[in-house]
N, C-alpha and C positions, 0 to 999 in steps of 0.2 A: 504493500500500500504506500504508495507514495503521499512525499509531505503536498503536495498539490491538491492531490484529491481528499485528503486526512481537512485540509484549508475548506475545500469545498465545504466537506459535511457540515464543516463546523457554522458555516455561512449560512447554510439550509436549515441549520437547529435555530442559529437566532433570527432567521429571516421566517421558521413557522412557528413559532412562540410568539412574533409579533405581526404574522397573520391572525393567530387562535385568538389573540386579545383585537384585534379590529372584528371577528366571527362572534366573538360572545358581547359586545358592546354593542354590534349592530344590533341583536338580537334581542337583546335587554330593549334598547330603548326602542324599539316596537312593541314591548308587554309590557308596559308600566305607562305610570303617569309624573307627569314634573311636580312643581311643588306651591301649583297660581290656587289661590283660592277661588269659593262658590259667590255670582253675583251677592247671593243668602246672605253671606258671610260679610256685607261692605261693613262699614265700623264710621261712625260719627267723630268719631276721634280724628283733627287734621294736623299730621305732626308737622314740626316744622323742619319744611326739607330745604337742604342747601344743594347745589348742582354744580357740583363743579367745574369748567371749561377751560383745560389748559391749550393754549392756541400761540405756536409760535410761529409767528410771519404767517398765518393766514388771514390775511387782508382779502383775497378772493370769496369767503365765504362763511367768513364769521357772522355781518351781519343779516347775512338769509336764513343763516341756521339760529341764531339768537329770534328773531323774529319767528322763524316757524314755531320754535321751544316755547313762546310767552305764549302759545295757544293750547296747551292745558287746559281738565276740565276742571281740573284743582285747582280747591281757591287760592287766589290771585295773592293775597294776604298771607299763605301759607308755605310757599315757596319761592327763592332766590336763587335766579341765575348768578351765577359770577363767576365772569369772565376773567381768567389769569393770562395777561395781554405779553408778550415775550416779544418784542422786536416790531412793532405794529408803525404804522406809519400814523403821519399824526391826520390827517384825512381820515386814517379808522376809527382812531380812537375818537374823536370831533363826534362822528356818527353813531357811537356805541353811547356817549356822554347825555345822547337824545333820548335814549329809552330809558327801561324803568328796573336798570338793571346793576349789580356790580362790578365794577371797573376795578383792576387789581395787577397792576404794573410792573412786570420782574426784567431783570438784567443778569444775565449768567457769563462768564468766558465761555463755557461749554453746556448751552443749554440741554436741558434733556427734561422727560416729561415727569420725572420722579422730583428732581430741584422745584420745577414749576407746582406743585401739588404741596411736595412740604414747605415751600416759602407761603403759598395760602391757609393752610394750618398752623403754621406758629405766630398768621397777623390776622385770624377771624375770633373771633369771639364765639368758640367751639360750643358752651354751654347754649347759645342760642337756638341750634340747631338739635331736630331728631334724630335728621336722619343725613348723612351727607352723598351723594349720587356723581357720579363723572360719566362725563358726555364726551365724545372727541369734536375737536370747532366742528369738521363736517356735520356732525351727529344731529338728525330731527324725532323726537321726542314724540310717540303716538300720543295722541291727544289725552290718552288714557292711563300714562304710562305713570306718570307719576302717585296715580290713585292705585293703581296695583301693587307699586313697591310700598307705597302708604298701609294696605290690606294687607300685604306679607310681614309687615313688621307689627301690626295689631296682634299676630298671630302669634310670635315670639319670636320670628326671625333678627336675628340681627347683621345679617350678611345676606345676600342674594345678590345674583346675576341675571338680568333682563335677557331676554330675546335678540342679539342683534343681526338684523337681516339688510338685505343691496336696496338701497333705495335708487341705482342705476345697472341697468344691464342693457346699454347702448353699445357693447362692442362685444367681440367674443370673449377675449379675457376678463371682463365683466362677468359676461356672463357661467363660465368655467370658475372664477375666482366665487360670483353669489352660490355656486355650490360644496367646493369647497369649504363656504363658511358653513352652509348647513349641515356638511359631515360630521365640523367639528361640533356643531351645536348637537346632534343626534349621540355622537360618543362621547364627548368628553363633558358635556353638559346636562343632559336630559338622561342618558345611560346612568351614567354616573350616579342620579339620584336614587333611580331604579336599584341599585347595587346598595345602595347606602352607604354613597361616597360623598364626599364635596362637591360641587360642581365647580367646574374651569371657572374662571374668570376670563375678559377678553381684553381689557381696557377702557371699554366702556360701556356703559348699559350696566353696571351695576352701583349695588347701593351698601351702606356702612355704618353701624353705629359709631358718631365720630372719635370716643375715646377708641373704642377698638381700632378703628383705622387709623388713627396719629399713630398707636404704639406698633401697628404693623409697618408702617412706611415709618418707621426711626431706624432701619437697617437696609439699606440696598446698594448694594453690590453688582448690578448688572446696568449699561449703558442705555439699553432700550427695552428692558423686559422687568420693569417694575410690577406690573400685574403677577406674574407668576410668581414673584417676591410675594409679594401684599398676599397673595391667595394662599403661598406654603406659609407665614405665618402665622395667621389666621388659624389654617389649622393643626398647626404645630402647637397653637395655643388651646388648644380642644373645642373650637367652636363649627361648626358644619357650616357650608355655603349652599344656598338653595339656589333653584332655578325655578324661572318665569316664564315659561313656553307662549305666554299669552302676553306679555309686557314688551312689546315689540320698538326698540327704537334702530334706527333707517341708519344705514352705515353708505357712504359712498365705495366701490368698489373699485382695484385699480383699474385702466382701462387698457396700458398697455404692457408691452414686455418688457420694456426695461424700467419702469414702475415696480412692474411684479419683481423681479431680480433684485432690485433696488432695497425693497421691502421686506423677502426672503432672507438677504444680507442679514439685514435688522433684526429679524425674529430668528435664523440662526445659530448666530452669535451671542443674543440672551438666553437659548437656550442653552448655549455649551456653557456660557459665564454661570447661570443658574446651577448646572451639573456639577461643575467644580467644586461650588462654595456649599450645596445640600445634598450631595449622593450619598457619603457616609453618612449624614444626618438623617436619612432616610435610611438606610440602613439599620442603623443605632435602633431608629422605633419600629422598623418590625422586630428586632431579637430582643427587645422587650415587649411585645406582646401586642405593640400601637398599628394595628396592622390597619388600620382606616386612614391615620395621618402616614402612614409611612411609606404605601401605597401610593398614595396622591405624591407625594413627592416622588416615587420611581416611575412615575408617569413621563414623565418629562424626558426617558428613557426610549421610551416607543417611539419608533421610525414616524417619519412624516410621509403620508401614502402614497404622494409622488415620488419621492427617493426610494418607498417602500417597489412599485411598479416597477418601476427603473432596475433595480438589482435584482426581481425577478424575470424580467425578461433578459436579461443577461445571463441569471443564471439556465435559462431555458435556452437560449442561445447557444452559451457553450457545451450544454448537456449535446442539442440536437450536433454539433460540429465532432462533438466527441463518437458519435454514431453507438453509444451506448447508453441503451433504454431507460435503466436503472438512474441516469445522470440527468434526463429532461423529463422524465414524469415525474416526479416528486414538484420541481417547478413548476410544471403546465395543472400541477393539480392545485399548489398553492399560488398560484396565479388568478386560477377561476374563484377559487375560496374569496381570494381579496376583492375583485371585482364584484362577487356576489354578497358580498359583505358590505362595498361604497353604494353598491345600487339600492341595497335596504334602505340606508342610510339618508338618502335623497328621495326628499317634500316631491310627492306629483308633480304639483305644479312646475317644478324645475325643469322636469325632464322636456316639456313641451319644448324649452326654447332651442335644443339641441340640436344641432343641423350637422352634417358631416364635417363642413367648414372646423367647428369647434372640436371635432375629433381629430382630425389631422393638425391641433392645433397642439393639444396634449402634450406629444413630444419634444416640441419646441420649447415650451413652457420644462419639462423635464431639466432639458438643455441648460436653461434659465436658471432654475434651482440649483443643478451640479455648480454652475460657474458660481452661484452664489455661495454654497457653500465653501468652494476655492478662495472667496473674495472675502469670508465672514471677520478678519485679521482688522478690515477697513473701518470697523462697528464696534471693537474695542477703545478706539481710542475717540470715537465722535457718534453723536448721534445722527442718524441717516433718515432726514427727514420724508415725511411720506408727502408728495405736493398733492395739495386738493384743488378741485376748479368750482364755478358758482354753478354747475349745472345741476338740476336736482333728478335729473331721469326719471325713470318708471320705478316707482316705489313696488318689490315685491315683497308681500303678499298684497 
């Protein structure tokens, strides 16, 4: 047995361990329920919510999204926008100064979105507020959205993650990217709760009791990936994060490839920075017995399902070149498994917009993610901002 093929197996054991956890996640959250309350259930009770809006140099689209957010069904009285403004030209800020909103003015050397969040927590008057909420500038706000986090925390939540879905799917990477997001919302969010795990956090669309979140965001160590910080403390600290299947707030999606690339960078660079600083701590709480927090954090472990494709078509590749059987079926079977697994995974609705176009599109995007992961080095030392435009697309759902 050669060290080659000895490499192969070894390839194939962690590339079907991390099919079997995408098979039992899809599968979960098709049998369960997330964690949104019964209309029955609304509560007279209107806490007072703070929203937070960290927005660096988006001048394009802060005030469309500030303006669609102040149309809440929540009273008016009850909740505060406020806008943490990082680099804004003075034309913006001029026109944010018109509304009915907070204005909150930061300067960084190296801005990043964890700086802009804890400089507005150690200059608000945290006792003020019930409940605190982050929105990204893109971010529009269902009209309803803020009365459901309000109903989740009557309930005794004190951590939840809202719904966030494409409020634009005008190009194919759009549209490929709005699926994408609902994968991760079907496993790592809605499964999750099914299992009687935490749910992911995203960066936005969720909500916090504000002591609980200052003390989770007083440690972060990663340049772009504060949520997944914020979300392992959280429950390192023994508290569960719920999810809102029915709390829908609108995310812009990116539209092209080197956006996507760009972004990919971003998210896997926080995730290797994240592994570094919590793998043995993660570890540590399962061999004492914490297997709920300890889990959530070897999460962050699991392939990402396009790099996950990628190395199994490769692996199926070499099997068939190798002309021995034994070497491409174990691939070609855990190939279909994953497929059949992302297709659970994905809202009806979604599938309508798929056209062949977007299939042939896949690969390239693949391409995209490899180079990003080559590139992730760029993301340690700056944050790699994601640009947004003022268009607001076709809101799905």
């Amino acid at each position: 047995m050669t060290i080659v093929y000895i490499a192969y197996l070894i390839l194939l054991g962690i590339v079907a361990l991390n099919v079997l956890y995408w098979l039992v996640f899809s599968v979960a959250g098709r049998l369960g329920r997330a964690d949104d309350t019964t209309a029955e259930s609304a509560t007279s009770v209107f806490r007072k919510i703070g929203v937070l809006i960290p927005a660096y140099k988006e001048d394009a689209v802060i005030v469309e999204s500030v303006t669609e957010n102040l149309k809440q069904t929540y009273p008016a009285d009850r909740y505060e926008l406020i806008v943490i403004a990082d680099s804004f030209q003075p034309q913006t800020l001029a026109k944010l100064a018109t509304l009915p909103i907070n204005v909150l003015q930061v300067s960084f050397e190296v801005s990043t979105v964890a700086k802009a969040i804890n400089a507005a927590l150690s200059r608000l008057p945290l006792e003020q507020y019930d409940i605190l909420v982050v929105s990204d500038a893109d971010n529009h706000m269902a009209p309803d959205f803020l009365s459901r986090i309000n109903q989740a925390f009557a309930q005794g939540w004190k951590a939840v993650q809202g719904h966030r879905v494409a409020k634009n799917i005008n190009t194919s990477v759009a549209i490929l990217d709005a699926i994408s997001e609902e994968i991760n919302n079907h496993i790592f969010r809605k499964a999750s709760r099914v299992l009687g795990l935490s749910s992911a956090t995203i960066g936005s669309g969720m909500a916090f009791e504000p002591g609980l979140m200052k003390a989770a965001m007083s440690t972060q160590h990663t340049i772009g990936g504060y949520d997944k910080e914020l979300e392992t403390n959280i429950v390192l600290s023994g508290h569960t994060i719920g999810y809102l299947e029915d709390a829908f707030i609108y995310d812009e999606k990116v539209a092209n490839r080197a956006v996507f690339e760009n972004q990919r960078t971003r998210w896997i660079a926080a995730q290797w920075q994240f592994l570094t600083f919590y793998f043995w701590q993660g570890i540590g709480e399962i061999v004492r017995g914490q297997f709920a927090s300890g889990f959530k954090v070897m999460q962050a472990v699991v392939l990402p399902k396009i790099l996950l494709l990628g190395v199994l078509f490769v692996c199926l590749l070499a099997g068939l070149l190798s002309g021995n059987s034994s070497l491409w079926a174990v691939p070609l079977v855990l190939l279909i498994t994953l497929c059949g697994s992302l297709i659970l995974s994905v809202p009806t609705h979604l599938w309508k917009r798929i056209t062949f176009r977007e299939l042939l599109l896949v690969p390239l995007l693949l391409l995209s993610f490899v180079r990003a992961v080559l590139n992730m080095r760029k993301a340690f030392k700056r944050f790699m901002h994601t640009p947004h435009t003022s268009t607001t697309g076709t809101p799905v759902p």
